[in-house]
FIDREN-974918 format. One record per residue (C-alpha): residue in three letters; x, y, z. Coordinates in Angstrom, 2 decimals. Layout:
node residuo=ALA, u=X, v=Y, w=Z
...
//
This chain:
node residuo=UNK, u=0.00, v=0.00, w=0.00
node residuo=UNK, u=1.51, v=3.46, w=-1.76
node residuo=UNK, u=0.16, v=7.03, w=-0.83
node residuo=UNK, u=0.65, v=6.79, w=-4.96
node residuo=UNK, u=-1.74, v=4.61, w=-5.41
node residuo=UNK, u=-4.36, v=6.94, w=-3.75
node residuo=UNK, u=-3.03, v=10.71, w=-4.42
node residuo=UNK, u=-5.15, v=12.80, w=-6.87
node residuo=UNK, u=-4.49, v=14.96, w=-9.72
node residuo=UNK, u=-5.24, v=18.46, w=-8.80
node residuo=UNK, u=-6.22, v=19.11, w=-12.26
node residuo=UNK, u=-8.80, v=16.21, w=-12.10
node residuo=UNK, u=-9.93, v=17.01, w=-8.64
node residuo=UNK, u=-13.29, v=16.78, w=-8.13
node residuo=UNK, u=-15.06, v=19.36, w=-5.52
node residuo=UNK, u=-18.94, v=19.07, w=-7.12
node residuo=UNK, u=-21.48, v=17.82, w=-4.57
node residuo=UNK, u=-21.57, v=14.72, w=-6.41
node residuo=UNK, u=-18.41, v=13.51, w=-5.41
node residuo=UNK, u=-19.67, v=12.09, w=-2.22
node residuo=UNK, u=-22.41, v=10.62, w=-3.65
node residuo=UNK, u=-20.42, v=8.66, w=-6.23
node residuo=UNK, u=-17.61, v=7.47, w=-3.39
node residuo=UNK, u=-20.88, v=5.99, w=-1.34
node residuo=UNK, u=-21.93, v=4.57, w=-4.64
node residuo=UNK, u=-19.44, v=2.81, w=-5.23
node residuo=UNK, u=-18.47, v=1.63, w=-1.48
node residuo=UNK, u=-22.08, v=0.24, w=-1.40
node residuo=UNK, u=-21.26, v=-2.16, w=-4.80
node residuo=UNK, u=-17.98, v=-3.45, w=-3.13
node residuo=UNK, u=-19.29, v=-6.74, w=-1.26
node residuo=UNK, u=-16.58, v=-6.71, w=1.16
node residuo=UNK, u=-17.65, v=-2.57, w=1.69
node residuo=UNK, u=-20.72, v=-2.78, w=2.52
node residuo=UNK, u=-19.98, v=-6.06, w=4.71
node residuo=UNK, u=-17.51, v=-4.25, w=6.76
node residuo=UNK, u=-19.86, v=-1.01, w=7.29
node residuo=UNK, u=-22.71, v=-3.56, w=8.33
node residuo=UNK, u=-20.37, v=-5.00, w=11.11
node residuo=UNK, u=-18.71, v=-1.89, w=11.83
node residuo=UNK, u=-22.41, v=-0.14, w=11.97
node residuo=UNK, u=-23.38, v=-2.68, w=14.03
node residuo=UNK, u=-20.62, v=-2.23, w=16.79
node residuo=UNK, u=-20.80, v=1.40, w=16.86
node residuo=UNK, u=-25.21, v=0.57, w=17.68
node residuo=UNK, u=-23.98, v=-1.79, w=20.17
node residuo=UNK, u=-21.28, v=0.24, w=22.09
node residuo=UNK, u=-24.04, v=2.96, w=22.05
node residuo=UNK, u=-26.70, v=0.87, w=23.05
node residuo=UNK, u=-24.91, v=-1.50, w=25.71
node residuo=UNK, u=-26.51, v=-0.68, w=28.91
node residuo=UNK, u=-29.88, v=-1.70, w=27.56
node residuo=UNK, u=-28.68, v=-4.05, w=25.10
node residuo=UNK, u=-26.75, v=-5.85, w=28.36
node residuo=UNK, u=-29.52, v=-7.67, w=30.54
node residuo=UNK, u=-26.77, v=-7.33, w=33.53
node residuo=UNK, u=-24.31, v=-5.19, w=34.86
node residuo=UNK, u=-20.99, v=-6.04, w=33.24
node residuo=UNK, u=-19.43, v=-5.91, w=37.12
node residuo=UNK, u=-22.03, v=-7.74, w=39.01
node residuo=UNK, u=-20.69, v=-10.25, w=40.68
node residuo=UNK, u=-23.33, v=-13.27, w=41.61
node residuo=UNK, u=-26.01, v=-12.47, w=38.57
node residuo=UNK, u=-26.04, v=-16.34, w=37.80
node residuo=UNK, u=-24.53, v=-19.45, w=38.99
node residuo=UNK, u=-20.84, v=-19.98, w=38.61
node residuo=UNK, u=-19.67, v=-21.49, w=35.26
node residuo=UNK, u=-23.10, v=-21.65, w=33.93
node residuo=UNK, u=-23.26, v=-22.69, w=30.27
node residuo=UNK, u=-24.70, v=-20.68, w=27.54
node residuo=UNK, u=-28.90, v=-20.53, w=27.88
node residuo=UNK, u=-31.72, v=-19.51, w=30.07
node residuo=UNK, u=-31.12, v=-15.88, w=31.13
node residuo=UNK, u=-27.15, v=-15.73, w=30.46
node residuo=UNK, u=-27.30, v=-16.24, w=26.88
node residuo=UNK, u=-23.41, v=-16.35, w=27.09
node residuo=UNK, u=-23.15, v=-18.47, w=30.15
node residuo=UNK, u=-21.85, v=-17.23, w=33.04
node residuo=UNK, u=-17.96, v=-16.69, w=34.47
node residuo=UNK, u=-15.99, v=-17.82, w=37.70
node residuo=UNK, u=-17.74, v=-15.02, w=39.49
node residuo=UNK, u=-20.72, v=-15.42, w=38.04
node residuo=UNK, u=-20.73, v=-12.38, w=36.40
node residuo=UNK, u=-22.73, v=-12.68, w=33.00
node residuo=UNK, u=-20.61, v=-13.26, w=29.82
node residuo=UNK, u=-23.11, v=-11.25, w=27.45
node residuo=UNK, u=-23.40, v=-8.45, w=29.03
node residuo=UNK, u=-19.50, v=-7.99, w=29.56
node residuo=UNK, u=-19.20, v=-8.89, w=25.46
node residuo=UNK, u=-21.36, v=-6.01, w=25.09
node residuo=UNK, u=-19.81, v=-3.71, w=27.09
node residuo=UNK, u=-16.35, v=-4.43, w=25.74
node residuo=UNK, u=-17.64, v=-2.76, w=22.36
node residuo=UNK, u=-17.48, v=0.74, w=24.30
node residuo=UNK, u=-13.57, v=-0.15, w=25.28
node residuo=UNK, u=-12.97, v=-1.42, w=21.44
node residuo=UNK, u=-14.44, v=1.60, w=20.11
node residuo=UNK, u=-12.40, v=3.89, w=22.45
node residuo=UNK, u=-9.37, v=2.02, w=21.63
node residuo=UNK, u=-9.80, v=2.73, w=17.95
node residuo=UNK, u=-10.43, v=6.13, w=18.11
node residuo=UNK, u=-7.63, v=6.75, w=20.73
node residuo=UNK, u=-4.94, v=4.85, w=19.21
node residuo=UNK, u=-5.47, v=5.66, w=15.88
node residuo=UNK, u=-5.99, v=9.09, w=17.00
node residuo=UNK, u=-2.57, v=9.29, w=18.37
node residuo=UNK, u=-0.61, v=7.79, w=15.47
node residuo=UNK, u=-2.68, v=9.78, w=12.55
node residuo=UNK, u=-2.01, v=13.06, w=14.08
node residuo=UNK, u=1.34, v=12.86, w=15.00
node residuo=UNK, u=2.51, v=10.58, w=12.11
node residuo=UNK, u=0.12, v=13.17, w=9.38
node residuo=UNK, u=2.07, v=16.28, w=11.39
node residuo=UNK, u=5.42, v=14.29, w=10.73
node residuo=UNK, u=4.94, v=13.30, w=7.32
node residuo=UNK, u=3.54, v=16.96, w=6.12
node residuo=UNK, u=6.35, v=19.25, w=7.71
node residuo=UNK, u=9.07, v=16.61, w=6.58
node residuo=UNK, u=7.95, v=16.13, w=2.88
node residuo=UNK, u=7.13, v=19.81, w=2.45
node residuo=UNK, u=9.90, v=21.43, w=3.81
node residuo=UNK, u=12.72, v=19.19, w=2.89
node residuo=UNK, u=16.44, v=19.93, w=3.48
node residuo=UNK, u=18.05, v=19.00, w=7.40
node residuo=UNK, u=14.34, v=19.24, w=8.49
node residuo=UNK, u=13.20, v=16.23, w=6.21
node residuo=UNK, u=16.44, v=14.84, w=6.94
node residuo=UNK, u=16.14, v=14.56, w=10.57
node residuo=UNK, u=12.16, v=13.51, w=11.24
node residuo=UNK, u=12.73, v=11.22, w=8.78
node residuo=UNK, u=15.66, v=9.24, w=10.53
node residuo=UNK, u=13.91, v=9.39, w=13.68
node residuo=UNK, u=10.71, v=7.45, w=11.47
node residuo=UNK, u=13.26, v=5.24, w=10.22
node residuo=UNK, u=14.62, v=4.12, w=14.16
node residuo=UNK, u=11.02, v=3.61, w=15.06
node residuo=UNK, u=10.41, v=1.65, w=12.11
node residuo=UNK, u=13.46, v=-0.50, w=12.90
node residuo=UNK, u=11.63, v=-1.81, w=15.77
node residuo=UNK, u=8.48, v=-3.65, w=15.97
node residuo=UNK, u=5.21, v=-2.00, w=16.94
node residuo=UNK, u=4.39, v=-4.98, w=19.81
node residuo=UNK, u=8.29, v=-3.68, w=21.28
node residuo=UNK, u=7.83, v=0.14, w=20.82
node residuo=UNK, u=4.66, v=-0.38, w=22.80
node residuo=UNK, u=6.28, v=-2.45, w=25.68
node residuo=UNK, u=8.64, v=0.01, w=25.67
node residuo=UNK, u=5.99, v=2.61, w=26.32
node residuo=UNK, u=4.15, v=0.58, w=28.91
node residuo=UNK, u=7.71, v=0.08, w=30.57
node residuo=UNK, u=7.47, v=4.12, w=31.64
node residuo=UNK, u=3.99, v=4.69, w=31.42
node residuo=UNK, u=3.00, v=1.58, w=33.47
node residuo=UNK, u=0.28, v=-1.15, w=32.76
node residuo=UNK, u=-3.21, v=0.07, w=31.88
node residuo=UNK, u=-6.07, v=0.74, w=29.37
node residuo=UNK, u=-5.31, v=3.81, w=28.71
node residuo=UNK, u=-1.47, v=4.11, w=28.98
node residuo=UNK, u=-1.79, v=0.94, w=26.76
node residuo=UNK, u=-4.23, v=3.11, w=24.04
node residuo=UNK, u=-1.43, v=5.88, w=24.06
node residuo=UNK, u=1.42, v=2.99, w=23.83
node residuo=UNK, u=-0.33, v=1.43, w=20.47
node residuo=UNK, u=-0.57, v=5.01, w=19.13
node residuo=UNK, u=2.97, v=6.08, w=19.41
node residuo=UNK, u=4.22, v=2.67, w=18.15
node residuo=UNK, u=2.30, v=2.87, w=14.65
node residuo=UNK, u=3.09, v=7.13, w=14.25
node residuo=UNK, u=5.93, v=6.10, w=11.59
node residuo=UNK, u=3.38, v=4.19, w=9.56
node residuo=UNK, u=1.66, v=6.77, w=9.08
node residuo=UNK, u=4.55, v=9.32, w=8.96
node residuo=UNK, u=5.99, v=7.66, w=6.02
node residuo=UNK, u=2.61, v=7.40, w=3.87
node residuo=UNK, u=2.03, v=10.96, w=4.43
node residuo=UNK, u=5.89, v=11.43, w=2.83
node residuo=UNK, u=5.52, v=9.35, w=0.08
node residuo=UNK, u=2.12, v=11.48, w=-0.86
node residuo=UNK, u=3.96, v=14.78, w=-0.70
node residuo=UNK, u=6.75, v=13.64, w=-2.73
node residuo=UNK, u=4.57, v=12.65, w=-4.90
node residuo=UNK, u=2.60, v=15.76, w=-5.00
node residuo=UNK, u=5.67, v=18.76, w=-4.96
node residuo=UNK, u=6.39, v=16.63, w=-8.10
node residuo=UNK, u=3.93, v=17.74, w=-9.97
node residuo=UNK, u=3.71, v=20.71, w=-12.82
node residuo=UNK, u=0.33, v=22.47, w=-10.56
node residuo=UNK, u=2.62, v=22.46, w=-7.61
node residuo=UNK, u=5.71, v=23.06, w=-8.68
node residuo=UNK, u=4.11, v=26.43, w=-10.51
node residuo=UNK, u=2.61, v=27.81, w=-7.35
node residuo=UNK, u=5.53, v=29.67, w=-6.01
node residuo=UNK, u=4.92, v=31.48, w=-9.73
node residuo=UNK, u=1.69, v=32.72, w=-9.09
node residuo=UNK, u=2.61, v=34.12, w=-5.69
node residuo=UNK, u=0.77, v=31.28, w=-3.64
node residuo=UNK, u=1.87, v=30.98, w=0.69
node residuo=UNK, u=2.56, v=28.10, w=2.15
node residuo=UNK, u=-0.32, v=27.60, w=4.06
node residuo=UNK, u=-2.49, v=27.42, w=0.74
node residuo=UNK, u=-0.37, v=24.80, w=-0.60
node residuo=UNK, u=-0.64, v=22.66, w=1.95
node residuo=UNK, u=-3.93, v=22.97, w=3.07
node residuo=UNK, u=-5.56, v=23.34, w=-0.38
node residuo=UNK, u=-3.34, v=21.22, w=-2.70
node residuo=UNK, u=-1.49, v=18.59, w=-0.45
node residuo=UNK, u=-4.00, v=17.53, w=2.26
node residuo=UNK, u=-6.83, v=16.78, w=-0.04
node residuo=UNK, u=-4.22, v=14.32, w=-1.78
node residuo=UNK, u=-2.89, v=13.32, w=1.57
node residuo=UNK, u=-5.95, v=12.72, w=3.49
node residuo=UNK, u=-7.44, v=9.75, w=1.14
node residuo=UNK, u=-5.10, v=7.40, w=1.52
node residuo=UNK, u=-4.85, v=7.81, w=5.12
node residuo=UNK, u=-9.00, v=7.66, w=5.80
node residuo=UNK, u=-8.00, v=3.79, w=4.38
node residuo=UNK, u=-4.72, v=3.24, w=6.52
node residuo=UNK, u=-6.66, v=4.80, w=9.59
node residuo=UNK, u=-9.99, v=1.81, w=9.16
node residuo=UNK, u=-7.44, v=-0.49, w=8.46
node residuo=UNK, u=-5.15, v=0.95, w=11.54
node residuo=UNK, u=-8.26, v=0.47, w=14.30
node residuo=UNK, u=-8.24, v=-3.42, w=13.92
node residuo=UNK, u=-4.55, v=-3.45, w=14.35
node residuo=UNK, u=-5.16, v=-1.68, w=17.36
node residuo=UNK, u=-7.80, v=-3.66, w=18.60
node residuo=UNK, u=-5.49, v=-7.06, w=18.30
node residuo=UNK, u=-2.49, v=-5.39, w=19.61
node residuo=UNK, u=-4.81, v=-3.84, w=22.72
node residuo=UNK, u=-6.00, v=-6.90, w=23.76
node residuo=UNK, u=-2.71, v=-9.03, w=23.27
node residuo=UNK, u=-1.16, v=-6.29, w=26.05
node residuo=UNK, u=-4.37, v=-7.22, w=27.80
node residuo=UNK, u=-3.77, v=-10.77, w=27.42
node residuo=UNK, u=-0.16, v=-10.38, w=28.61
node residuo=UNK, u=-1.80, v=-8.29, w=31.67
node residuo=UNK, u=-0.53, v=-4.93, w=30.97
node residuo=UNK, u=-3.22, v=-3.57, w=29.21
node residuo=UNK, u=-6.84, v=-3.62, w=30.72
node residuo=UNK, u=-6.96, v=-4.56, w=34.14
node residuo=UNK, u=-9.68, v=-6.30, w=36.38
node residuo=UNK, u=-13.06, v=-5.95, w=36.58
node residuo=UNK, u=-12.77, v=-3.85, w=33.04
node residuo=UNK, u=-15.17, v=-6.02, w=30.36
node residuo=UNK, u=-12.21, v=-5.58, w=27.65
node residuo=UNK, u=-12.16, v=-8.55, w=25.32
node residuo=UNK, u=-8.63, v=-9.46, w=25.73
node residuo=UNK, u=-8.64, v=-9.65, w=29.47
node residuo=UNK, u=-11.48, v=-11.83, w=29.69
node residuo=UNK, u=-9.61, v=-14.02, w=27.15
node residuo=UNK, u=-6.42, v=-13.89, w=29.39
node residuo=UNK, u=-8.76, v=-14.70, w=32.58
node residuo=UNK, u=-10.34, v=-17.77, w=30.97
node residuo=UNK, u=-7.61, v=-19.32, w=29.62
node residuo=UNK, u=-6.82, v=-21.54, w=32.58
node residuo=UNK, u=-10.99, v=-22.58, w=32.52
node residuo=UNK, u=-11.00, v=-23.19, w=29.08
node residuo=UNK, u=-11.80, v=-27.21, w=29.07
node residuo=UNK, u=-14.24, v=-26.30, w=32.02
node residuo=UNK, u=-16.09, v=-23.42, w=30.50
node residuo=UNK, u=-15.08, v=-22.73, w=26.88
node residuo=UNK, u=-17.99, v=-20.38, w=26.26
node residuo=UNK, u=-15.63, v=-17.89, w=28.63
node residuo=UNK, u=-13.09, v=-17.98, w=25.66
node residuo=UNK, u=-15.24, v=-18.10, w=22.85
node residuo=UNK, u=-17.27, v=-15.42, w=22.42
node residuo=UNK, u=-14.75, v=-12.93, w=23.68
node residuo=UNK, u=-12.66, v=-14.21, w=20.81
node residuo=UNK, u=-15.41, v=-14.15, w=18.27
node residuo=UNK, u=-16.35, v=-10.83, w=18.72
node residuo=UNK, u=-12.46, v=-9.54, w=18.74
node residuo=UNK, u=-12.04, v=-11.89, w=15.24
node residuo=UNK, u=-15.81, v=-10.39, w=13.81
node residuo=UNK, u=-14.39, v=-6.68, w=14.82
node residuo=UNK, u=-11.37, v=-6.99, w=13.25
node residuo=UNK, u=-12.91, v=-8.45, w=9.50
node residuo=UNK, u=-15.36, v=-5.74, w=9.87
node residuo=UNK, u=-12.42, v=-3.07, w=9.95
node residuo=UNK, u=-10.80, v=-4.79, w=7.29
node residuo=UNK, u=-13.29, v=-5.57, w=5.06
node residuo=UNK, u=-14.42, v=-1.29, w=5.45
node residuo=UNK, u=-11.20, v=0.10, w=4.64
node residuo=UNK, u=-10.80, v=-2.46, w=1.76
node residuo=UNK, u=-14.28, v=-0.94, w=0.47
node residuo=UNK, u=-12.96, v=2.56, w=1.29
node residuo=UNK, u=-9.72, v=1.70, w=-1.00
node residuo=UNK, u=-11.69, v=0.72, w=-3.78
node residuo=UNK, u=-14.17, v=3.87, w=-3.40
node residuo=UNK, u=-11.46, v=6.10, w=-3.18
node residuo=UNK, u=-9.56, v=4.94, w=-6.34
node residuo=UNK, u=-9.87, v=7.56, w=-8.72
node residuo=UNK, u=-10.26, v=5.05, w=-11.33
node residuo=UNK, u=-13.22, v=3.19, w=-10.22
node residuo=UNK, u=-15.05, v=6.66, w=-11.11
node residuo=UNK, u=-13.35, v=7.03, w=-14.55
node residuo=UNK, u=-16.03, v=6.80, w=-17.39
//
């Protein structure tokens, strides 16, 4: 994945109302679209909608018998603590959503604000944020983020900020790429001749070029942050207990799992059905936002 695959010709650039109609067009033909925005649609309803989707406080300790299987009133079964399994599925959409938006959040800001200054400017300034991209990219994002969590400490949220900073060069380098491909081109390489600032040619010629392929990178970016939130949680330095997150209650029912599988299996199926949802959206997104699905 190129930011030339996605960046725009100025010349062809399309501002007409229309042009949102014909992206949405065309995400709704793309199967795997409009099967990721179902899913994704669907989480978003449920994470709104939890505490009177949930038939039980996600915390409640004692709301069923202990290690009761899937049926009756606990359509999810029930966990050591007797705590219902549904209801803490359902409330761990809130924490995935948050994750998403947090994490992602982190990285596309800092790694869009990297990218921009250090492809526009160039010289020692391009020079130098680009090296320091490069050492982060030398490492793995799972070891930046231990890193992080190292001098942060364990947590939800230090963990959100952790899997942020450790996908910023990602991003970082798309938003390069894009630029360099962009102060290429004849429109912006004639700009200084017809006396336009700086601030006009990033913010009207280089963001809209930037920005596409980074709406895809982003949807694609929340499921990696999803997995990589609740493998911390898993290894116990993410969320920590009673908090409903997905990848603790995997980690807690790992040692019941011949006893009570339902405590490990639907946890996992909804982090699995979150993470195709993402995928499958920004793959719709990518196909919607390539110019030459609206050629002809």
């Amino acid at each position: 994945m190129t930011g030339a695959t996605y960046s725009v010709e100025h010349s062809g650039h399309d501002d007409s109302p229309g042009h949102g109609g014909r992206f949405w067009r065309t995400l709704l033909r793309s199967p795997s679209g409009v099967v990721g925005l179902c899913i994704v649609a669907a989480l978003v309803i449920v994470a709104v909608f939890a505490s009177w989707i949930a038939p039980f406080d996600p915390l409640q300790m004692g709301a069923g018998k202990r290690l009761s299987p899937p049926g009756g009133a606990h359509w999810f079964g029930t966990d050591e603590f007797g705590r219902d399994v549904f209801s803490r599925v359902v409330f761990g959409a809130r924490l995935t959503i948050r994750i998403g938006v947090i994490a992602v959040g982190i990285s596309l800001t800092v790694g869009l604000l990297l990218g921009l200054v250090g492809g526009y400017a160039g010289g020692w300034t391009e020079r130098v944020l680009m090296r320091g991209v490069d050492v982060l990219f030398s490492f793995t994002e799972i070891v930046i983020a231990l890193a992080c969590l190292a001098i942060l400490g364990a947590g939800l949220t230090n963990a959100m900020i952790a899997i942020g900073i450790a996908s910023i060069p990602f991003y970082a380098r798309i938003t390069h790429s894009v630029v360099l491909v962009e102060k290429g081109k004849p429109y912006f390489e004639s700009g200084p001749a017809v006396a336009a600032g700086h601030l006009r040619m990033v913010f009207r010629y280089l963001l809209p070029n930037v920005i596409p392929p980074l709406i895809v990178v982003a949807t694609l970016g929340v499921s990696t942050a999803v997995l990589a939130a609740a493998g911390l949680s898993f290894l116990g330095l993410g969320a920590q207990p009673p908090v409903p997150e997905w990848g603790f209650m995997l980690a807690s029912s790992r040692e019941l799992i011949s006893r009570a599988p339902w405590m490990m299996i639907f946890p996992g199926c909804a982090i699995a059905v979150t993470v195709l949802g993402f995928n499958l959206l920004g793959d719709g997104i990518r196909e919607a936002l390539d110019p030459r699905q609206h050629r002809g």
